[in-house]
C-alpha positions in Angstrom: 95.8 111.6 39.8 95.6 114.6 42.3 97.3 116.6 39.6 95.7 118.1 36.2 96.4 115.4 33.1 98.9 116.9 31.0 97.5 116.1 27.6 93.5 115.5 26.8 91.8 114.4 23.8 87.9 114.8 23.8 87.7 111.0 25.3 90.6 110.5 27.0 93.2 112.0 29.8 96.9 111.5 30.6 98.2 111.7 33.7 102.3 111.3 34.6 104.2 111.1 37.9 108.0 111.1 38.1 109.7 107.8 38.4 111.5 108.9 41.7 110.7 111.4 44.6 112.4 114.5 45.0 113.6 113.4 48.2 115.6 110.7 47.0 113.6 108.1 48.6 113.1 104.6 47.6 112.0 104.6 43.6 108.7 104.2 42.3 109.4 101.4 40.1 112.6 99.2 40.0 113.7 100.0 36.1 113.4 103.5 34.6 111.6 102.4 31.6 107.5 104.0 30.7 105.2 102.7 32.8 101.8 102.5 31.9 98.5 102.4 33.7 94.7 102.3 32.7 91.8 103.5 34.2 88.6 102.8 32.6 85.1 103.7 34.7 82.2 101.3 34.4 80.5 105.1 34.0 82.1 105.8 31.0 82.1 102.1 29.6 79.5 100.3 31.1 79.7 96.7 29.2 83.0 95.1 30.2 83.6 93.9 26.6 83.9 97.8 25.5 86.3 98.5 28.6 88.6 95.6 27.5 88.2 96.5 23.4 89.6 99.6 24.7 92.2 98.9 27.0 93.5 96.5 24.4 93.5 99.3 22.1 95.8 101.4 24.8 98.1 98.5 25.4 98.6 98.2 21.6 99.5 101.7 20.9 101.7 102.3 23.7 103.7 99.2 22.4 104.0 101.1 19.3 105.4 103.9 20.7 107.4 102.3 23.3 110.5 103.9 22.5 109.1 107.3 22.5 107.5 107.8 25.7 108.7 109.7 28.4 110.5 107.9 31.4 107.4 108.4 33.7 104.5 106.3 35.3 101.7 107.1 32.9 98.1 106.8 33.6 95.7 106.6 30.6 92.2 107.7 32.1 88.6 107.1 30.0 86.9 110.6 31.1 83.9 110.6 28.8 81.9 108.2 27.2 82.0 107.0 23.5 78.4 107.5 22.0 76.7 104.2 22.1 74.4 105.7 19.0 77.5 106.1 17.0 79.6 102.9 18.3 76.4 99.9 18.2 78.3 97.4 18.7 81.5 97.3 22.2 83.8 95.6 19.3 83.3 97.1 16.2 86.3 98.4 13.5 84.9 101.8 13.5 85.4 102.1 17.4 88.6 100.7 17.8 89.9 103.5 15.2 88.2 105.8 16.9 90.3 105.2 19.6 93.1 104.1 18.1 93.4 107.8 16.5 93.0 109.7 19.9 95.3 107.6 21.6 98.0 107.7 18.9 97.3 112.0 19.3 97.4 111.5 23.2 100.7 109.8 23.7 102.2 111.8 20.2 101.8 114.5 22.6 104.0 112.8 25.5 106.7 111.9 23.4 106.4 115.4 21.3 108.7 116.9 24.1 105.3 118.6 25.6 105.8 116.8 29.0 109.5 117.8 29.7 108.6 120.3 31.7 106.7 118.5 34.2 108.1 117.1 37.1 105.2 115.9 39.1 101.8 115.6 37.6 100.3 112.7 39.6 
């Protein structure tokens, strides 16, 4: 995270580290596979029922696109709210697409070949 994100979408950021060190020290994780992490602020989602509605949603889509993301730890971060006026309810259909559609344009990006180029972003 003490990088920039290398893709944004108005409600969301993605942030990537590679999987080993440039000094060829122990690796990060034990397979080279996409890892993925979420990080979703109780000041961006304050009821607990809209952080999980959303973090399922994250979960669901990286699945989907499992075989196209980059070899990388990958951190999905919440960096603004979702309007609570426009959203009523933490679970409703209209949310879930909401963020269904910026996550499927976050991580298109990743696997898009836009990351390539970054060796160290976390």
């Amino acid at each position: 995270m003490a990088g920039a994100p290398v893709a944004k979408t108005p409600h969301f950021a993605l942030h990537r580290a590679a999987l080993s060190s440039a000094e060829g020290d122990r690796a990060l994780f034990p397979v080279a596979d996409a890892w993925l992490g979420v990080m979703l602020p109780k000041r961006w989602a304050k009821r607990a029922v809209t952080r999980n509605a959303i973090r399922r949603q994250i979960y669901e889509v990286a699945r989907q696109q499992a075989g196209t993301l980059p070899q990388a730890a990958l951190v999905v971060r919440l960096r603004s709210e979702f309007s609570r006026r426009q959203f009523v309810s933490a679970t409703s259909d209209v949310l879930k697409r909401a963020v269904r559609a910026e996550l499927e344009q976050l991580l298109s990006r990743s696997s898009a070949g836009q990351l390539a180029g970054v060796r160290h972003a976390v």
